[in-house]
C-alpha positions in Angstrom: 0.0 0.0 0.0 1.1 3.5 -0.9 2.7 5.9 -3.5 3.8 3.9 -6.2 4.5 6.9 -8.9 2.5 5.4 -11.6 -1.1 5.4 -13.3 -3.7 2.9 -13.5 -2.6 0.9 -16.7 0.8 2.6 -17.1 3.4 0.0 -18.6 4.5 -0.1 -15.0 0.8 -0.7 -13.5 0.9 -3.5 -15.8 4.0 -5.4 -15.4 2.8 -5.6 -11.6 -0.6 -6.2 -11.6 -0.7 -8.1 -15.2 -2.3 -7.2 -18.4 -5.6 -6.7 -18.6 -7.1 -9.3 -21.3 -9.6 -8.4 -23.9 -12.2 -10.9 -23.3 -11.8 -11.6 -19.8 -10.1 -8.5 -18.5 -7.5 -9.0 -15.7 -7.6 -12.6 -14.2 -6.1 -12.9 -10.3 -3.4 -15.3 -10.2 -1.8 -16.6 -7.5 1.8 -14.1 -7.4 0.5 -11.3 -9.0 -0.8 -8.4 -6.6 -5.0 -7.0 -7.2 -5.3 -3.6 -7.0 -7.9 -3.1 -4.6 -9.6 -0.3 -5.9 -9.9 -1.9 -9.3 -11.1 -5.0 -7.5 -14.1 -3.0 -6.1 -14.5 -0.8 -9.1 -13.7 1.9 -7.0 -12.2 3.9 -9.7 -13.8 6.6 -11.2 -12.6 9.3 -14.1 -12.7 12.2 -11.5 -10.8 9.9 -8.8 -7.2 11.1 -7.9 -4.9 10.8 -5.1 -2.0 13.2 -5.7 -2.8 17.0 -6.1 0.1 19.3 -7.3 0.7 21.8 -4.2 1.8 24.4 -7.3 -1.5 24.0 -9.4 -4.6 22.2 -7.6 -6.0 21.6 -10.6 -3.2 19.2 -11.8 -4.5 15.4 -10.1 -3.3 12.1 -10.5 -4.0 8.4 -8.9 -0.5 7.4 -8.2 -1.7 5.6 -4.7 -2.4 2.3 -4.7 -3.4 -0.6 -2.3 -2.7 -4.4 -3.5 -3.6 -7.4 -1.8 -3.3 -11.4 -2.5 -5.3 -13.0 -5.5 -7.0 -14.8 -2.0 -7.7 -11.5 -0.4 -9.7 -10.3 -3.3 -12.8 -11.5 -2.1 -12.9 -10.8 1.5 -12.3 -6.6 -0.2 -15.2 -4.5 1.5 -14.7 -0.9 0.4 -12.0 1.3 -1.0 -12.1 5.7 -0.5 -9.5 8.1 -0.6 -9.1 11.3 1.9 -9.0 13.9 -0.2 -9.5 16.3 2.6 -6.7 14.7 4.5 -3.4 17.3 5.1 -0.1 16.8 5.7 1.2 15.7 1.9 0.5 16.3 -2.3 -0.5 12.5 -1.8 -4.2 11.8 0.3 -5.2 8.6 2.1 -6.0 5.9 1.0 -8.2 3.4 2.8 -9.0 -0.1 1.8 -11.4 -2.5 4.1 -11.1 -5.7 4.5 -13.8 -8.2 6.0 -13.8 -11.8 7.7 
């Protein structure tokens, strides 16, 4: 969990998480981390969690939380704090159940 520097299906998204297929888009295997947000279709076009401190109108989700292919299903919900302070990157906060 945290600032990994990269977007949601950046070459280096990706190479971590797998490619997404065409027909089945992107199968959990055991070894390869699930992006918890993506998991829960918590992404939105509007979603970000790194704001430039310069120019508040340039955002970017760079802040990811993965878990184990045998986690995925026990994912409850996934927000960011975008009213957290402190840092150009905000909160992010992934529950998971029993």
């Amino acid at each position: 969990m945290g600032d990994f520097n990269m977007e949601p299906e950046s070459p280096e998204y990706c190479a971590l998480a797998g490619a997404a297929g065409g027909y089945y888009g992107r199968v959990a295997r055991i070894g390869t981390p699930v992006d918890a947000f993506a998991a829960l279709k918590a992404y939105s076009p509007e979603s970000y969690s790194w704001m430039d401190p310069g120019d508040n109108g340039k955002r970017m989700h760079l802040d990811y939380c993965f878990v184990s292919c045998g986690l995925e299903g026990r994912l409850k919900s996934a927000r960011i704090d975008t009213q957290s302070e402190g840092s150009d990157h905000f909160r992010v906060w992934v529950e998971i159940g029993g």
